[in-house]
C-alpha positions as CSV (number, residue, x, y, z in Angstrom):
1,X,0.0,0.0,0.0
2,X,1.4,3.5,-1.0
3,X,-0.2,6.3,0.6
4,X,0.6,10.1,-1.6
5,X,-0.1,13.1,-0.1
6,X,0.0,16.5,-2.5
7,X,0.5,19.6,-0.1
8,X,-0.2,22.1,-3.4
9,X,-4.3,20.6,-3.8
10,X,-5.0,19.4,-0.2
11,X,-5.1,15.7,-1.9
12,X,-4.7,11.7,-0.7
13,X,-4.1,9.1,-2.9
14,X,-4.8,6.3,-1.1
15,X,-2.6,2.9,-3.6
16,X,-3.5,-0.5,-2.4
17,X,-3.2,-2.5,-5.4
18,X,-1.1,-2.1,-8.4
19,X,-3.3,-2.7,-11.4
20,X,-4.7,-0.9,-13.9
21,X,-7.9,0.6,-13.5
22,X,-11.2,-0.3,-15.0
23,X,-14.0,2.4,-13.5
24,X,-13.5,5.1,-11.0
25,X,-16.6,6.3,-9.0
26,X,-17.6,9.0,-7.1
27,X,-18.8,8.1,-3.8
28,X,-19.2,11.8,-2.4
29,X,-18.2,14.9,-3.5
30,X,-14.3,14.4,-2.3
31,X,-13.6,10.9,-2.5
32,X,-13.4,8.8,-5.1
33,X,-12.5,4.9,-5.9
34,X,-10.8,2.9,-8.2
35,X,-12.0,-0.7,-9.2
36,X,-9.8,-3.0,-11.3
37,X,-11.7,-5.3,-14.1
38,X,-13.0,-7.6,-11.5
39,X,-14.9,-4.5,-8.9
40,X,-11.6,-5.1,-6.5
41,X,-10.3,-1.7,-5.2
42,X,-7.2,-0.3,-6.7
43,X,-7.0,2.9,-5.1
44,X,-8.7,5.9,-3.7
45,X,-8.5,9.8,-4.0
46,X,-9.8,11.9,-1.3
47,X,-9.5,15.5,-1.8
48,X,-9.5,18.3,0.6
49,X,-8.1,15.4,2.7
50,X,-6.9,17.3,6.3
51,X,-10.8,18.6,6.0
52,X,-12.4,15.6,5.1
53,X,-10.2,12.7,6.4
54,X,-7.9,14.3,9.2
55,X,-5.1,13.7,7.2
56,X,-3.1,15.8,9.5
57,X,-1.7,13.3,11.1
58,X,-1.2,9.5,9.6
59,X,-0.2,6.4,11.5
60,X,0.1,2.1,11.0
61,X,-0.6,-0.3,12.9
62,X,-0.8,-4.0,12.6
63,X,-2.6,-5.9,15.2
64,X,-1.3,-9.3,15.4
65,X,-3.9,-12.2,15.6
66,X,-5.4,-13.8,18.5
67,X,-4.9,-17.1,19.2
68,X,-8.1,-19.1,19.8
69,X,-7.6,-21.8,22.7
């Protein structure tokens, strides 16, 4: 996953698979998805992104699995 940032138009581009893309849709006014051939998510482009996704600060984290007894 690559995540892009673009200080100059306030814009995230969210890259979690790397294949072309077959549609992109809008699903609100800022934020739009891209599907490969197959409807899988590609990526994502969220724009105005400190307003809309509170992009001022970004963090990981990966939460290991529980164990089942």
């Amino acid at each position: 996953m690559k995540v892009k940032y673009f200080e100059d138009t306030d814009t995230a581009f969210v890259e979690l698979l790397d294949k072309p893309v077959f549609e992109t849709r809008e699903i609100s006014e800022n934020i739009f998805i891209d599907l490969d051939d197959r409807g899988n998510l590609v990526s994502m482009t969220i724009e105005h992104a400190k307003e809309n996704a509170g992009l001022r600060e970004f963090s990981y984290q990966e939460i290991p699995r529980r164990e089942t007894a």
